[in-house]
N, C-alpha and C positions, 0 to 999 in steps of 0.2 A: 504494500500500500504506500504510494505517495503520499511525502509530506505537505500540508497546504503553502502558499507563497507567503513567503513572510513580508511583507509590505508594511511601511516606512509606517503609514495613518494607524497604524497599528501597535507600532513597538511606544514603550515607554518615553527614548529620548525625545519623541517628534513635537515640534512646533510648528502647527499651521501660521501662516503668514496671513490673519485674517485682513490686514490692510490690500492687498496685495488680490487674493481673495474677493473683496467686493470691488472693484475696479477695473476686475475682469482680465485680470493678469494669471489663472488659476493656480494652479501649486508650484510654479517655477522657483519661489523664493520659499517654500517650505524647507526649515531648520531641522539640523539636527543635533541635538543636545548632548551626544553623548561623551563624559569626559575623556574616556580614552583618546576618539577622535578630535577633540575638538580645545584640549589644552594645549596649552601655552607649553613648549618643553623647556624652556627656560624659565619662567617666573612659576609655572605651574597652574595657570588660573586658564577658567575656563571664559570665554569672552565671547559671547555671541554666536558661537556654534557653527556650524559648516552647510552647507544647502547637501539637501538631501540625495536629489539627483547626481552630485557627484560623487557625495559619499556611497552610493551604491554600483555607480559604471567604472569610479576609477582605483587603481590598487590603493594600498593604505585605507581605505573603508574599509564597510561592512560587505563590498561586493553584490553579485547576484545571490549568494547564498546566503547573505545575511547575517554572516558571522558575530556582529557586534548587537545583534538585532533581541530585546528582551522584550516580552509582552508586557501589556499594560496591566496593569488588578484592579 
């Protein structure tokens, strides 16, 4: 049995870009929170988070399989 698609609107780190959202720009600018991906490797801090879409097509994310990808509760 296949596992379902882990998709971004799903996982914990995600932040919808609702400005962005009602303007009619759809999920282009949706965030992704997670500190792994998205700290600082020198100070440490995490700042604003990385767009989703990249973090899923390019290495260093979570990829297509969602490696870094944790459901929501």
């Amino acid at each position: 049995m296949t596992e379902p698609v882990k998709l971004c609107k799903d996982c914990v780190w995600y932040k919808k870009s609702w400005f962005d959202h009602l303007i009619g720009s759809g999920d282009r600018y949706d965030m992704c929170l997670n500190p792994v991906l998205s700290e600082n490797l020198v100070t440490g801090k995490v700042k604003g988070g990385r767009l989703c879409y990249t973090m899923r097509l390019y290495s260093g994310g979570c990829g297509h399989d969602g490696e870094y990808w944790e459901a929501r509760k």
